[in-house]
C-alpha positions in Angstrom: -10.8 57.3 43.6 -8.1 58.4 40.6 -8.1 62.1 40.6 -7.1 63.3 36.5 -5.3 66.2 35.8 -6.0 66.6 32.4 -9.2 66.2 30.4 -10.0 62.7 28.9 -10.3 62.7 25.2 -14.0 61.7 25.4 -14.9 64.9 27.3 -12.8 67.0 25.3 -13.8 70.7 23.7 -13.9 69.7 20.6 -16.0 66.7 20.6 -18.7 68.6 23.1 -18.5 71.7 20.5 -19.2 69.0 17.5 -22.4 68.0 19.6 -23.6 71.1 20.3 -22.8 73.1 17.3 -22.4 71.0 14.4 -24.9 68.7 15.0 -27.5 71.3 16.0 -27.2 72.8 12.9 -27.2 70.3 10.5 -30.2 68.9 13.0 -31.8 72.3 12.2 -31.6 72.5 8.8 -32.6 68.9 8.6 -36.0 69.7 10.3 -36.5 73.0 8.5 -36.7 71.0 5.0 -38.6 67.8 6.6 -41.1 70.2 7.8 -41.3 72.2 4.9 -42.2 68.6 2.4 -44.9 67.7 5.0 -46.4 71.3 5.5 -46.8 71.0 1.5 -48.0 67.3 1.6 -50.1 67.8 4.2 -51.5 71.2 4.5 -51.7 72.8 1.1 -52.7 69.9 -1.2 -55.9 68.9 1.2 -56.8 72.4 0.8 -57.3 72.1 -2.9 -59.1 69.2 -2.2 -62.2 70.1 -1.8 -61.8 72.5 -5.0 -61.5 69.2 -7.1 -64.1 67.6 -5.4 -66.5 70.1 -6.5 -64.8 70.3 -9.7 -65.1 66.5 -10.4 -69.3 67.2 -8.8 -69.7 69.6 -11.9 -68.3 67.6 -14.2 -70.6 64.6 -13.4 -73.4 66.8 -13.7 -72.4 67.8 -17.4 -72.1 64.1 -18.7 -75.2 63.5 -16.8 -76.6 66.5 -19.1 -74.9 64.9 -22.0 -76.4 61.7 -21.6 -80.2 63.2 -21.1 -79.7 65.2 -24.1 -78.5 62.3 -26.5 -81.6 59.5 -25.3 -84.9 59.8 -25.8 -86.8 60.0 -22.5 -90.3 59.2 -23.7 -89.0 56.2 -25.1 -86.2 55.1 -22.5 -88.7 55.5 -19.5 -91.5 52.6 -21.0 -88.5 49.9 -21.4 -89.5 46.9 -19.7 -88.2 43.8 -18.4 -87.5 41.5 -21.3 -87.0 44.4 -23.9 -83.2 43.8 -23.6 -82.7 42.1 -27.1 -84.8 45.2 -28.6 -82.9 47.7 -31.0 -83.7 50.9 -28.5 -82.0 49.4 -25.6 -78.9 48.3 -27.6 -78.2 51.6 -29.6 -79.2 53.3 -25.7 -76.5 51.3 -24.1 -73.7 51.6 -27.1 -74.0 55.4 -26.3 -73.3 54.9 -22.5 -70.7 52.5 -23.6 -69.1 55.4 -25.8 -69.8 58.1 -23.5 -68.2 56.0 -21.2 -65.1 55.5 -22.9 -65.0 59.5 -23.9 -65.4 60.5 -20.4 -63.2 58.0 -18.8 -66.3 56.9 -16.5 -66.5 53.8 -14.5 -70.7 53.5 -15.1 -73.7 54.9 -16.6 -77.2 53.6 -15.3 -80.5 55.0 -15.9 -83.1 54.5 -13.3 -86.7 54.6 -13.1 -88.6 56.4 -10.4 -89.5 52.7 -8.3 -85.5 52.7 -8.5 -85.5 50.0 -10.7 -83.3 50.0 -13.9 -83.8 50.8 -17.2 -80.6 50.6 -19.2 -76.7 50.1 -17.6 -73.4 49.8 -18.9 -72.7 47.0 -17.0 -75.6 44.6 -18.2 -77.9 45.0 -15.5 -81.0 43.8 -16.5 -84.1 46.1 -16.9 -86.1 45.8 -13.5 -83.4 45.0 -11.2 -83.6 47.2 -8.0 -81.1 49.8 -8.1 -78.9 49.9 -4.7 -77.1 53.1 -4.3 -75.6 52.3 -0.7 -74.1 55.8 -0.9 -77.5 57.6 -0.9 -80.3 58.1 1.9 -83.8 57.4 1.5 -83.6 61.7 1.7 -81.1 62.1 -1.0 -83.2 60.1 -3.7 -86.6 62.1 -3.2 -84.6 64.9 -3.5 -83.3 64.0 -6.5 -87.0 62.7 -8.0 -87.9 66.2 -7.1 -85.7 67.4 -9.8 -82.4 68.7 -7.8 -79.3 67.1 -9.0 -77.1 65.5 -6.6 -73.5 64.1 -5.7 -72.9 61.7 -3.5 -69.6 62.0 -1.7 -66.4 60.1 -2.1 -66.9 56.8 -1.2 -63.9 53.7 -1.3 -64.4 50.7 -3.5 -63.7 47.1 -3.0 -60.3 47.1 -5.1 -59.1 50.5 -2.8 -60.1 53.4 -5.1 -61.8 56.6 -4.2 -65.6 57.1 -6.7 -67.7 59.4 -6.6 -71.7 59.8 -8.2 -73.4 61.9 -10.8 -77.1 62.2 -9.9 -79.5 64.1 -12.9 -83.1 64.1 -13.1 -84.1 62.6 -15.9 -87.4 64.3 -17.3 -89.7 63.3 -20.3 -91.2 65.9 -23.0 -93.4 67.3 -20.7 -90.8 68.2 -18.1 -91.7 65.6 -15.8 -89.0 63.4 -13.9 -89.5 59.9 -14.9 -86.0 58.7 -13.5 -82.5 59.6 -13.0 -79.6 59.2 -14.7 -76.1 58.2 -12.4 -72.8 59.0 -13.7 -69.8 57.0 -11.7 -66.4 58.0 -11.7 -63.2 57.6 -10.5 -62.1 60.0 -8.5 -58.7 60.3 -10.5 -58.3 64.0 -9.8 -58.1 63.2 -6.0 -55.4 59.7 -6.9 -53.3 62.3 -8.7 -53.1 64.9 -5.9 -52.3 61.7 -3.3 -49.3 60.8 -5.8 -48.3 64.2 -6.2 -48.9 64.3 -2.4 -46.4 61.1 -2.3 -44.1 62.3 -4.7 -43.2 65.8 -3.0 -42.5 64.0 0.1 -40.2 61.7 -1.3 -38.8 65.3 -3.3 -38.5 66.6 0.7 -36.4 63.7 1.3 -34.3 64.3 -1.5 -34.4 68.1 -1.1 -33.2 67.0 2.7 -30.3 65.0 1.7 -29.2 67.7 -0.8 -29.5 70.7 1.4 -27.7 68.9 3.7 -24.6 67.9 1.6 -25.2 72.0 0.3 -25.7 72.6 4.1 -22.3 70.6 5.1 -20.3 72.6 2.9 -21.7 75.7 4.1 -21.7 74.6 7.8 -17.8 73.6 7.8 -16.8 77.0 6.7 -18.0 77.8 9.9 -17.3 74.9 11.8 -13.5 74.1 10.9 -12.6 77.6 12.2 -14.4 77.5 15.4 -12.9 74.1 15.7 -9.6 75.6 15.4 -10.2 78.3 18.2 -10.9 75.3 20.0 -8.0 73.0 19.2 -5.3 76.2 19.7 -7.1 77.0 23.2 -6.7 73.4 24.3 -3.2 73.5 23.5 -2.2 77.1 25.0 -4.3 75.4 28.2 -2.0 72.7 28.0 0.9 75.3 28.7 2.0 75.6 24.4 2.3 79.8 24.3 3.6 79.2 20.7 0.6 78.5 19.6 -1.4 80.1 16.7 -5.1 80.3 15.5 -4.6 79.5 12.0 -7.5 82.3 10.8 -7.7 83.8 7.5 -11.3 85.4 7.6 -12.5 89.0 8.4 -16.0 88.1 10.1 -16.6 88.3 13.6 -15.2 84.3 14.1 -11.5 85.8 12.0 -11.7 88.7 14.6 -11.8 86.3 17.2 -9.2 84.7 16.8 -7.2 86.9 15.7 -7.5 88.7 19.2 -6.8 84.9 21.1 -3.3 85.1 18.7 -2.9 88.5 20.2 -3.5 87.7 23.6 -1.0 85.0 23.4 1.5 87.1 22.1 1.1 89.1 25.5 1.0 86.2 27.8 4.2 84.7 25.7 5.8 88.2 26.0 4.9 88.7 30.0 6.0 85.1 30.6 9.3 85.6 29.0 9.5 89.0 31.3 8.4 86.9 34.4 11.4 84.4 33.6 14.1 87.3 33.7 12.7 88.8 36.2 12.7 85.4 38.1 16.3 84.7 37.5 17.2 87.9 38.4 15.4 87.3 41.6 17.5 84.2 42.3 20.6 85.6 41.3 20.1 88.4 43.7 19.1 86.0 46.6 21.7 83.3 45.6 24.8 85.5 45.8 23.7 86.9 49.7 22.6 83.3 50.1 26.5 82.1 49.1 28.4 84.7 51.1 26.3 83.8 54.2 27.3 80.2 53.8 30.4 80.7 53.6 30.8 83.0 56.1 28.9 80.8 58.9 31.1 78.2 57.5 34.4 80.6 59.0 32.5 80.9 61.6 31.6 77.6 63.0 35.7 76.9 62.0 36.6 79.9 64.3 34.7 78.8 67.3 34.7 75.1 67.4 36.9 75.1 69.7 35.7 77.8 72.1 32.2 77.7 72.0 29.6 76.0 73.7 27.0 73.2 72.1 24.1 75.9 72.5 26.2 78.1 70.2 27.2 75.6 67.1 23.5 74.5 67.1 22.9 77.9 66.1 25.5 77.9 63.9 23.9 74.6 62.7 20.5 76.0 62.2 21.6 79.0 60.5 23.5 76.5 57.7 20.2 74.3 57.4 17.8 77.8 56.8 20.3 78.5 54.2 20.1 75.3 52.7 16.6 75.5 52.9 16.3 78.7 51.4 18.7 77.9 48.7 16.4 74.8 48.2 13.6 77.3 47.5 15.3 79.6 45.2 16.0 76.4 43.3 12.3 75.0 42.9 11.3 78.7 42.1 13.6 78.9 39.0 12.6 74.9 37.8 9.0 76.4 38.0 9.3 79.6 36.4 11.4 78.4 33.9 9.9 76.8 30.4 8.9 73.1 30.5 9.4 72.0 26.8 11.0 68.7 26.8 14.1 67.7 24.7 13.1 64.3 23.7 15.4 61.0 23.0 15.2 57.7 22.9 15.4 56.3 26.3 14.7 53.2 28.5 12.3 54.5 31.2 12.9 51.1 33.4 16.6 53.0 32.8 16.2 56.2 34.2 13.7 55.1 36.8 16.5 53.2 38.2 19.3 56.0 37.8 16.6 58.5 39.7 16.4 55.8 42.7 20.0 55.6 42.8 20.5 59.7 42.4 18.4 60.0 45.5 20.2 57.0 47.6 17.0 55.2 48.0 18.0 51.7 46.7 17.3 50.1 50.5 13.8 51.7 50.6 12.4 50.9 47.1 11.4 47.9 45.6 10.9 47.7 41.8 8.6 45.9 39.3 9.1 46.6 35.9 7.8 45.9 32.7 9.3 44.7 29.8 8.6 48.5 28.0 9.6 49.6 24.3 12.0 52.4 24.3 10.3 55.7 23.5 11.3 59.6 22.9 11.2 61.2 26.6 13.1 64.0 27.8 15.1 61.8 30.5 16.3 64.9 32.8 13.0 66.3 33.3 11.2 62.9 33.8 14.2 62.4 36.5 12.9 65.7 38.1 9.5 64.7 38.1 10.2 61.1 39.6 12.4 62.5 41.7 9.7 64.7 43.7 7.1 61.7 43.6 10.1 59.7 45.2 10.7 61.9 47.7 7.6 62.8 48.4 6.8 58.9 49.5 9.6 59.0 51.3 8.7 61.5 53.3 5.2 60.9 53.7 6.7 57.7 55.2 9.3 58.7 57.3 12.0 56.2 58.3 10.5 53.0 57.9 8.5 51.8 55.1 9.4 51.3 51.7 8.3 52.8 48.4 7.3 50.3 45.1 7.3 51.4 42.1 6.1 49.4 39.0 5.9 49.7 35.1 3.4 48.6 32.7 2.9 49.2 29.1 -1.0 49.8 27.7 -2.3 50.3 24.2 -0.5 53.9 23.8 1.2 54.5 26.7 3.8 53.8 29.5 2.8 53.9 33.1 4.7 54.3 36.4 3.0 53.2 39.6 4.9 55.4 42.8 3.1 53.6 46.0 3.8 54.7 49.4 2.7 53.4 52.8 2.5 57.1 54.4 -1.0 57.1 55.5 -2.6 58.2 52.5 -3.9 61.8 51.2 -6.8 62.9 53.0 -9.8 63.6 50.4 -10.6 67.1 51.3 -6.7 68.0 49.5 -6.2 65.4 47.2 -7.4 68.0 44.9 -5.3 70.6 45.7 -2.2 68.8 45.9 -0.9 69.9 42.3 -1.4 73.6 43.1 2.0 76.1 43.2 2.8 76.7 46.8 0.1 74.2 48.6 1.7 72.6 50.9 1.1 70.3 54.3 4.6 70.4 55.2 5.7 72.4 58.1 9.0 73.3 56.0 7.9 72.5 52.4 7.3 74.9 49.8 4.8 73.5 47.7 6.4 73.4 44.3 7.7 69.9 43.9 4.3 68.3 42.6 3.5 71.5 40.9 6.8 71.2 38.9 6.2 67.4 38.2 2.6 68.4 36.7 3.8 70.8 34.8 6.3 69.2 33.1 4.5 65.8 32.3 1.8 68.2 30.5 4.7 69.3 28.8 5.4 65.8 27.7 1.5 65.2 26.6 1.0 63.2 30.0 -1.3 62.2 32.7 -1.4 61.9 36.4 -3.4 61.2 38.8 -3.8 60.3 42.5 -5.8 57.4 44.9 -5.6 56.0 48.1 -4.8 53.0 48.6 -4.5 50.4 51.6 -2.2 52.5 53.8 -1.0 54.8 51.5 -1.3 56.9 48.4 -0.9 55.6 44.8 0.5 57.8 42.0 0.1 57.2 38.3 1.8 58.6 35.8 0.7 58.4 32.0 3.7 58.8 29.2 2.4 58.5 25.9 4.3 56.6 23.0 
């Protein structure tokens, strides 16, 4: 189990506030125009339908009236089979014909009261039954009764809506003698399903344009929370100097200009802290150096004279002060600012110089990579090897031996620090980068603290896992 320090790139702020704010909204505004085109399509046009479908239904019925008013009833009505050829029928059927063309009509017949026909456009012959599939056995007495009639919309063979004209036809004396049925198109109704089609492909388009309209207003929301977000992630990562770049007066400008303003006061307090640290130290180091030197007189003054019982005293008074001296200098290395001073170094290099700074050449076996020489501030990575070093060490006591190996990935340099102390049990392993935690019966609990703090300071990575025996750390150093 690796235990990171600092936040992988895939979980980071920004790309969590791009999925819940960016996206959100153009999702939003996306669905607020999509719905929009279909509540048009869909809920506005079928209510005018059945406006034009009554419109069309009147509109039969006035060619119907045109047709009964331009044929002569009397006449029409005694047609019989074989009277095709005769002039009545032909001049009859040229006026349907024209009517038909005039009207934009699909069909003109003219039926008897047996349902048989008289005269159609379509060169039916006089006689044939008339099937009206669209009307009930109901629907034609009706009709013969003298009420006119539409049938409803009804699909045709080749996919297109029709609808029927029914119009009792009556002779001289007022009586019905037949009926005369008007078919049309229904091209009223096909032009509202293409103006149906047509606004929701303009929805689409409308989408895509509000979008790109929506974008540009979005970002000038967007890049400046993304900025609050980029300058907290780096004052989190220890960077005091820096600055949300803000212009704006809204609330979003306001914001940021009171995170600028907040910084200001943490930078200010810190640099207080920092004084008031060294003065701490200075204060405790110059007591701390007069006692040392003073026990140092002493132990020369009664070397000779006193008993063992009294130089181990004088022993353990020298090894407090060490200790305590020890303390005053992880305190300043803590308190004090962590921004590297990069160069170009070897880190095989200063791993090795950090081994042989802290005498540990018999107790550490090395691996290293063949790594590219990068810009690292070498004294602070020295300080942060050497507490991992010692550390192991340590946690080993005086047998055992520490390995530590290089390897180079796509963007960074790695140091592997494995010891065979035990391992880190898993209830701490979490805590073990915090200021002052400590397991140590005479540590302090600054060492890891200080080495965390710096390699932030360098953009790095570490993390922790138990291995076989012992503990593993890994340390990331970016190129």
């Amino acid at each position: 189990m690796i235990i990171s320090i600092l936040p992988q790139a895939s979980d980071s702020p920004t790309n969590r506030l791009r999925m819940s704010i960016r996206s959100r909204l153009f999702l939003l505004l996306f669905l607020i125009v999509a719905i929009n085109s279909l509540l048009v399509s869909q809920a506005i046009i079928p209510l005018l339908r059945p406006h034009l479908e009554e419109e069309l239904a009147r509109r039969l019925r006035l060619i119907g009236f045109r047709v009964a008013s331009s044929i002569n009833p009397d006449l029409v009505g005694i047609l019989q089979p074989g009277d095709e050829p005769s002039r009545l029928y032909q001049q009859t059927k040229e006026l349907l014909s024209r009517i038909i063309e005039e009207e934009e009509l699909t069909r003109v017949s003219i039926i008897n009261r047996g349902q048989r026909i008289l005269i159609d456009s379509q060169d039916q012959l006089i006689g044939v039954p008339f099937i009206g599939l669209e009307l009930s056995k109901t629907e034609m007495e009706s009709i013969l009764e003298g009420h006119p009639f539409s049938s409803i919309l009804y699909q045709t063979k080749d996919g297109e809506l029709h609808k029927n004209g029914y119009l009792p036809l009556k002779d001289s004396l007022g009586k019905v003698i037949g009926v005369i049925r008007v078919e049309a198109g229904s091209r009223a109704l096909a032009i509202m399903d293409e103006a149906r089609k047509r606004i929701i492909y303009t929805g689409l388009l409308s989408v895509f344009i509000a979008s790109g309209l929506g974008f540009i207003f979005l970002m000038r929301i967007i890049r400046p929370v993304e900025e609050l977000t980029r300058t907290a992630r780096v004052i989190k990562g220890g960077d005091l100097s820096a600055r949300a770049r803000i212009k704006g007066k809204d609330e979003i400008g306001f914001l940021g200009r009171t995170i600028n303003e907040m910084v200001d006061t943490l930078q200010t307090r810190q640099k207080d802290l920092q004084l008031f640290s060294h003065g701490v130290a200075h204060e405790i180091r110059n007591p701390l150096a007069a006692i040392s030197g003073l026990v140092e007189l002493l132990r020369r003054e009664i070397k000779v004279d006193a008993s063992s019982d009294t130089l181990d005293l004088v022993d353990r008074i020298q090894s407090e002060v060490r200790r305590l001296n020890s303390f005053v200098s992880d305190f300043l290395s803590y308190a004090r600012s962590p921004e590297p001073t990069k160069d170009q170094a070897d880190l095989n290099h200063v791993i090795e110089e950090t081994i042989a700074c802290l005498g540990a050449e018999s107790r550490v076996i090395t691996s290293f990579a063949d790594l590219s020489p990068f810009r690292i501030d070498r004294e602070k990575i020295k300080v942060i090897l050497s507490n991992l070093i010692s550390n192991g060490l340590e946690a080993m006591g005086p047998v055992g031996e520490l390995t530590i190996k290089t390897r180079e990935t796509k963007d960074a340099a790695e140091i592997w620090i494995e010891d065979t102390g035990g391992g880190i049990p898993e209830e701490i392993r979490g805590k073990i980068f915090t200021p002052f935690f400590t397991t140590k019966p005479k540590g302090v609990g600054l060492g890891l603290s200080i080495a965390h703090n710096l390699l932030k300071a360098h953009g790095g990575e570490i993390g922790v896992e138990s291995v076989e025996g012992g503990t593993r750390f890994v340390v990331k150093l970016p190129y």
